[in-house]
C-alpha positions in Angstrom: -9.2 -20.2 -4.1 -11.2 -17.7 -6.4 -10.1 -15.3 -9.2 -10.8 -11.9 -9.0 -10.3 -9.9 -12.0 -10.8 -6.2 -10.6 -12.0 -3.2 -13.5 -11.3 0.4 -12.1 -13.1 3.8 -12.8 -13.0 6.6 -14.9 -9.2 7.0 -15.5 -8.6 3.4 -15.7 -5.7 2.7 -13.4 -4.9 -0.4 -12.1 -3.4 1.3 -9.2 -6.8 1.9 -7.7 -7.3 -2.1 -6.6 -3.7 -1.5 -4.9 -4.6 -1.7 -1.3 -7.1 -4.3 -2.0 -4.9 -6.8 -4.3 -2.5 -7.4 -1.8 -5.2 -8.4 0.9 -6.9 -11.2 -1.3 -3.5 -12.5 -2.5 -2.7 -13.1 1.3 -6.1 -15.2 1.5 -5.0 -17.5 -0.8 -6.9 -16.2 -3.7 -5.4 -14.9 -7.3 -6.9 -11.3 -8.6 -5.9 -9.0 -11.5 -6.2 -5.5 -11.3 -6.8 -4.7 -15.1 -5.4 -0.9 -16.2 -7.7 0.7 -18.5 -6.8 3.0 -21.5 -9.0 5.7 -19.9 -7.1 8.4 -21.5 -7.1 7.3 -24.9 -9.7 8.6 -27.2 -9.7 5.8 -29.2 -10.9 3.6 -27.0 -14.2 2.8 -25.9 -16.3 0.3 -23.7 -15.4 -2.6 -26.3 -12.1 -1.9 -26.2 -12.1 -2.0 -22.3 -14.2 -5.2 -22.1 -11.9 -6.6 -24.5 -8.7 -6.0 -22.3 -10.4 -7.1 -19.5 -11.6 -10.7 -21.2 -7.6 -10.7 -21.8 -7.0 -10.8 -18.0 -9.3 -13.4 -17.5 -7.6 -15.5 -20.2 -8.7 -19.0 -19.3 -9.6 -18.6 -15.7 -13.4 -19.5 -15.2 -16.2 -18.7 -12.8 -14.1 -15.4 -12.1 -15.1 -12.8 -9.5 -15.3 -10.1 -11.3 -15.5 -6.6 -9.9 -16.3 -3.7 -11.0 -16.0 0.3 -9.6 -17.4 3.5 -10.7 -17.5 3.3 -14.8 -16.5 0.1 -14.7 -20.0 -1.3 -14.2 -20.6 0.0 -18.1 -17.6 -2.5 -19.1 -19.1 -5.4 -16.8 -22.5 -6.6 -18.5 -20.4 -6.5 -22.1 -17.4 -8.7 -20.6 -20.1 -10.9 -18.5 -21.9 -12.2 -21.8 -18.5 -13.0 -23.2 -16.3 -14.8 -20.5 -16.6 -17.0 -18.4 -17.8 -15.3 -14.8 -19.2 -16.7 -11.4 -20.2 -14.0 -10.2 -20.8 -9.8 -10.5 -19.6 -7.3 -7.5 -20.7 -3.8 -8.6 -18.9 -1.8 -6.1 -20.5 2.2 -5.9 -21.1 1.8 -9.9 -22.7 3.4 -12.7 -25.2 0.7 -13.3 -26.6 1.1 -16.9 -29.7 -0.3 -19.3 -28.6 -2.2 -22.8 -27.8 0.5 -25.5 -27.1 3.3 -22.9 -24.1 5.3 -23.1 -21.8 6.6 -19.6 -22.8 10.3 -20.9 -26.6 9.5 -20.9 -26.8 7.9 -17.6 -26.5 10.7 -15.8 -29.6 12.6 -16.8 -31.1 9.5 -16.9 -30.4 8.4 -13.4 -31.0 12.1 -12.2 -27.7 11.9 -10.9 -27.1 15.5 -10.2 -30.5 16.7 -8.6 -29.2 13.3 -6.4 -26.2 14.5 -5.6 -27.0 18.7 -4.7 -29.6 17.2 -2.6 -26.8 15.0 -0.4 -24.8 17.9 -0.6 -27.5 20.3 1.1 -28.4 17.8 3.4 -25.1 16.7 4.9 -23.5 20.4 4.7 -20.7 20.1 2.2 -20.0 21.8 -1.3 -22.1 21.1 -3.9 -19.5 22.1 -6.4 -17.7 19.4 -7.4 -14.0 19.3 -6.3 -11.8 15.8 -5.5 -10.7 16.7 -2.2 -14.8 17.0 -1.4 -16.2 14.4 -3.1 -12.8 11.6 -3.7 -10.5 12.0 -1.3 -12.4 13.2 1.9 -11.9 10.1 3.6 -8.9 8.7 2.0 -5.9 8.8 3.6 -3.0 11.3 2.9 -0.5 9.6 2.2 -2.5 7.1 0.0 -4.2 10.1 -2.0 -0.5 11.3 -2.4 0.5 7.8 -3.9 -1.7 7.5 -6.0 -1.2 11.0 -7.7 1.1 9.9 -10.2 -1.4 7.3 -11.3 -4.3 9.7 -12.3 -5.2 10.7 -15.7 -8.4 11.6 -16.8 -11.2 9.7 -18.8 -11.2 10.4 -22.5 -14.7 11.1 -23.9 -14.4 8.2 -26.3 -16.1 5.6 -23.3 -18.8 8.3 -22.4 -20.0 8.1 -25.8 -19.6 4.6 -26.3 -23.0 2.6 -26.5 -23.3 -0.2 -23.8 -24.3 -2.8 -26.1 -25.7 -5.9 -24.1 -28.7 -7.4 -24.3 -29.7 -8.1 -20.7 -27.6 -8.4 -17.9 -26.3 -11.7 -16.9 -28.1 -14.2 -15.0 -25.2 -14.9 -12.7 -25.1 -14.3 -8.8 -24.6 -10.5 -8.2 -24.0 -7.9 -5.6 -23.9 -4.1 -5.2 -21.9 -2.5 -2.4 -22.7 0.9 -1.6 -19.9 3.5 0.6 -22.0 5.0 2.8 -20.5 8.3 3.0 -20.1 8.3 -1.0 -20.9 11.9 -2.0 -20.1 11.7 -6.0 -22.7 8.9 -5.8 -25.0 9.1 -2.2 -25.8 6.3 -0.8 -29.7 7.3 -1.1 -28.9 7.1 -5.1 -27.4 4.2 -5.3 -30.0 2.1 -3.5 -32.6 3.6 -6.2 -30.8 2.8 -9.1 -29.4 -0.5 -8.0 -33.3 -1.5 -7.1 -34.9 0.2 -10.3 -32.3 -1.6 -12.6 -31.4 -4.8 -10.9 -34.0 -5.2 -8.8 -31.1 -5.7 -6.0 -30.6 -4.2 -2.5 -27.2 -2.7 -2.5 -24.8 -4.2 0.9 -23.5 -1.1 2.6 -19.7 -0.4 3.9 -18.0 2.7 5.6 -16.3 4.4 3.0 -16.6 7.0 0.2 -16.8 6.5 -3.6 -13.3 5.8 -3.8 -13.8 2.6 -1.3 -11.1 0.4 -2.1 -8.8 2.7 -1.0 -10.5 4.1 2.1 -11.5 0.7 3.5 -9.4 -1.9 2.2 -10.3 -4.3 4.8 -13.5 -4.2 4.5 -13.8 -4.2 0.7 -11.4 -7.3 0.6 -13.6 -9.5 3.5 -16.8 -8.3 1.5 -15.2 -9.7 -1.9 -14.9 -13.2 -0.1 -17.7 -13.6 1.4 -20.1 -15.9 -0.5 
């Protein structure tokens, strides 16, 4: 049996690991969604890396995951608890002392992402039917509207302070019809910053809810 502890994205709702929870509970396995105070502007990456080294209390050589923003609050809760291993699931993957607002210009996320958009033939404005929910079904996106609030600018200028990130086993997973993040993207950022060649699953950026199945049989695998 493993421990997963599961860290959402911007908003930080737990609800987001719903579909996925479920499905490694029925393997046996114990995992925590953690619910994030994304909409507090108090609270920062420390803040979130401390809640999350709450869930993992005295579990050890935890799984932790981590979606979206969430891979800014990984490194910082990696060098603190006790964790097996890393599963950065279509994440923003940062450098010590970068901040969630930098890495954007930084990564050259947006010429990334028009580029996807011209290439595949949908909007290049940014809307969440386009670039969340195209491939997540109805009546989840409809269950999980209550759920949503939006990410406070207090983590986006929070400083990601770790000093390297941790030598412990790690894994990126890539959707490979993510539009917020394309696919292209991802595999460039995961190899300039980890040196890692992201695993690929059918699904957009909001994964865990499009392919549950497949998210859940990934996280197991060893």
């Amino acid at each position: 049996m493993s421990t997963f502890v599961l860290i959402p994205g911007a908003g930080g709702t737990a609800w987001y690991w719903s579909r996925v929870v479920p499905l490694l509970q029925e393997a046996g396995h114990h995992a925590i969604a953690v619910d994030l105070p994304g909409d507090d502007e108090s609270a920062g990456l420390a803040d979130y890396a401390d809640l999350v080294m709450d869930a993992i209390g005295e579990h050890e050589g935890v799984v932790l995951v981590a979606q979206s923003l969430g891979g800014f609050t990984a490194p910082l809760v990696c060098e603190k608890a006790s964790v097996g291993e890393l599963v950065l699931v279509n994440a923003m993957i940062p450098v010590p002392g970068e901040t969630p607002g930098a890495w954007w210009d930084n990564t050259g996320w947006s010429a990334a992402q028009q580029t996807a958009a011209k290439a595949h033939g949908y909007s290049t404005e940014f809307d969440t039917e386009t670039y969340f929910l195209h491939d997540v079904p109805p009546e989840i996106a409809a269950e999980g509207e209550p759920h949503q609030r939006p990410e406070a600018n207090a983590a986006f200028e929070s400083v990601c302070n770790f000093a390297a990130w941790p030598r412990i086993p790690t894994r990126v997973l890539s959707g490979e019809g993510d539009r917020f993040f394309p696919l292209d993207f991802q595999r460039r950022i995961a190899r300039e910053r980890l040196g890692i060649e992201p695993d690929v699953l059918p699904g957009g950026h909001l994964l865990a809810l499009a392919n549950p199945d497949g998210v859940a049989r990934y996280l197991q695998r060893s």
